[in-house]
N, C-alpha and C positions, 0 to 999 in steps of 0.2 A: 915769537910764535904764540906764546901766552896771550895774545890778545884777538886770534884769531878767533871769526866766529864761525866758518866755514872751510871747506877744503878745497882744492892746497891750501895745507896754512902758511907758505909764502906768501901766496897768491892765492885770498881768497876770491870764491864765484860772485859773493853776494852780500851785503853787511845785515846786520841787525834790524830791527821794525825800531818804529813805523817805516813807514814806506809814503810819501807822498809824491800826488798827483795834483798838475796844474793843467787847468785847459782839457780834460779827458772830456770823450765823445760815447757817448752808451747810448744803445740800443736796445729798448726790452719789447718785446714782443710775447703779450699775455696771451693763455688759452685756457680751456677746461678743460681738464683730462678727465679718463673715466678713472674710477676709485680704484682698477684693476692696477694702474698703470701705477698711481702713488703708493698701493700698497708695495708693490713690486720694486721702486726705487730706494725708499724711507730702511734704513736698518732700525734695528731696536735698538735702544726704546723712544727714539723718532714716531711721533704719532699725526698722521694726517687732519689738517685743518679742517672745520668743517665742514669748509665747502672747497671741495678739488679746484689744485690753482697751479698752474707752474708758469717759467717764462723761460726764453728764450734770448738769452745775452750777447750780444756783440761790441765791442767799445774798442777806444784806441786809447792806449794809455801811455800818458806821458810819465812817466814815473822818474823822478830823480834820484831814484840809489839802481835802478835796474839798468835804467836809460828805456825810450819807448818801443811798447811792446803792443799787437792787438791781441786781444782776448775773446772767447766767447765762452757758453755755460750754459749748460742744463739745469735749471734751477726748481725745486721743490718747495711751494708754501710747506711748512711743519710745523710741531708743537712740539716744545724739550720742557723738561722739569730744570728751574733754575739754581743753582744750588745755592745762588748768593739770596735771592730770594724768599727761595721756598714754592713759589709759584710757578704755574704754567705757563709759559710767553711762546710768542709767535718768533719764526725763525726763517730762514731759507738756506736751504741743503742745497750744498752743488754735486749733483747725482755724474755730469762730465763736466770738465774742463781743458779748455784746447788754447794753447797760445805759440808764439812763432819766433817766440826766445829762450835760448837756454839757461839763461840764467832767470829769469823769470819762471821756468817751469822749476830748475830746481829749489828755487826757494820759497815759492809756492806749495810744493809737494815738504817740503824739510823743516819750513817751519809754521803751516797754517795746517799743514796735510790738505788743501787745494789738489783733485785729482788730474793733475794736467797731462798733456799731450802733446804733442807740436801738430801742426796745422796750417794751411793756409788760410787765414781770415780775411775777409772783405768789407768794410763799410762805405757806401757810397753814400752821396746825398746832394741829390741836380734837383734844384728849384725845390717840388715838394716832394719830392719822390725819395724814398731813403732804402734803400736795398740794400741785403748782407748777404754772406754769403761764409762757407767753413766746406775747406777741403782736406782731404785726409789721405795721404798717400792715393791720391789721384782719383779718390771716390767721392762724390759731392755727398754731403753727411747732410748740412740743414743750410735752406735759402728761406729769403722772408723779404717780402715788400709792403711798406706800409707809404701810404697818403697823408700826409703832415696837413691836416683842414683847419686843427685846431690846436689851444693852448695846450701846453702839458703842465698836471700837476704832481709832483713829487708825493708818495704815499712812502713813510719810513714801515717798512716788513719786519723789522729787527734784525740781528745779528745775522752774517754769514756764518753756517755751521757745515764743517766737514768731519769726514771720517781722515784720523790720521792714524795709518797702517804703516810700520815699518816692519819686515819680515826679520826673521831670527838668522844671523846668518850661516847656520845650518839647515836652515828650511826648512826647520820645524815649528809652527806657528810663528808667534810674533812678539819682537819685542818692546811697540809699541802698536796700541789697537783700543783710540779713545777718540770721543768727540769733545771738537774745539768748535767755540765761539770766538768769533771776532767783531767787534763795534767799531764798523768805519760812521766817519762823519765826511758829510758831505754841503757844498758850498755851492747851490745850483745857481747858474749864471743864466740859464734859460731851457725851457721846457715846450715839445711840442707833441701831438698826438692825431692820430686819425684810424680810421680802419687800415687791418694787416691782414697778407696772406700769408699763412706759414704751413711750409713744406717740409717733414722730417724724412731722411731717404734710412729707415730703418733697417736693420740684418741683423741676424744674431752675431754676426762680426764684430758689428763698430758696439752694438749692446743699446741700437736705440729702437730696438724692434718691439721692446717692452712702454713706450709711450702710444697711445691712440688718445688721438685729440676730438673732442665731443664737437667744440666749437671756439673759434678763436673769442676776445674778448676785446683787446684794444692796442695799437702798435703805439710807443712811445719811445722820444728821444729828447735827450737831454748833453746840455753842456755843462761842466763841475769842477770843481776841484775837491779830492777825497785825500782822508788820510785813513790808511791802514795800519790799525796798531798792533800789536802784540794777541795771541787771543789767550782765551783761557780752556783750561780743561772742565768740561761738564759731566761728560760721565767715560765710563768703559764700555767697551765694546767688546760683546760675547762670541768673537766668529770661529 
């Protein structure tokens, strides 16, 4: 049991990072929010990019320590202070995340702090059409159809950054409540893009009732292979 990295430590859920992906299928589907909507998603001291950006994630992933899982994400352009650095860098916040494995959700949430969910996810893609779809105990949360007309190019946003929340287990605050970075790298095999329609079915319920979209931007998909490593701790979170 000493070598366990997870629970059961018989039978652990999930092994250690990296994590890699061979053959994965993503979906991003850009828009403009209004600055109401990033202030609204971003904790401190998370500070909104110049120009309001988020996207919208769908992917099928192959992952070899999970086994494959599809995913989807609320994602935030941001700005963190870096501490290896000392500088300001661009980032992307996953403000939700939904996927349709449990071991994928627990080690998402356990060891990146990735805020997951289970979900029904959908990726289609007939001829040029590529349509997604995320359901959620039987409520349809975000669809998106985009027209693949032209190439897609890969733009690196920097790290995935989440909040990683573990509660105290008396219920009194928490006994972890820090933001992580992670640096995946990615091995694109091919890239495409065209205009997207994208649909968020918000409620104070599911908490997507806080995005209003000004105007989309551009739908893109891609085929990769990624690895996901290990992240690091950037700062504390004051909640």
């Amino acid at each position: 049991m000493e070598s366990s990295f997870s629970s059961p430590l018989n039978n652990p859920l999930y092994p250690p990072p990296p994590y890699h992906y061979e053959n994965a299928r993503l979906s991003l589907s850009l828009f403009y929010p209004s600055e109401g909507s990033v202030q609204s998603l971003l904790p401190t001291p998370l500070k909104p990019s110049q120009l309001p950006l988020m996207a919208l994630l769908v992917a099928e992933q192959p992952c070899k320590e999970t086994g494959t899982f599809m995913e989807a994400g609320v994602l935030v352009q941001c700005m963190f202070d870096n501490p290896d650095s000392g500088q300001e860098d661009v980032g992307v916040y996953f403000a939700q995340n939904f996927v349709d494995s449990d071991i994928a959700l627990a080690a998402g949430r356990e060891i990146w702090g990735y805020p997951r969910k289970l979900a029904n996810i959908s990726l289609d893609l007939k001829g040029d059409i590529l349509s997604t779809k995320v359901i959620r105990n039987g409520t349809l949360l975000i669809e998106t159809t985009c027209e693949l007309s032209d190439e897609g190019e890969w733009i690196d946003s920097g790290p995935n950054i989440n909040a990683k929340v573990i509660p105290k287990t008396d219920g009194t605050g928490h006994s972890i409540s820090s933001l992580t970075a992670a640096y995946l790298t990615y091995d694109i095999k091919n890239g495409r893009s065209g205009d997207v329609e994208i649909n968020i079915h918000g409620t104070p319920e599911n908490g997507l009732d806080a995005i209003e979209i000004e105007s989309s931007m551009i739908g893109l998909y891609f085929e990769c292979d990624m690895i996901v490593p290990a992240a690091k701790e950037i700062a504390n979170l004051e909640l």
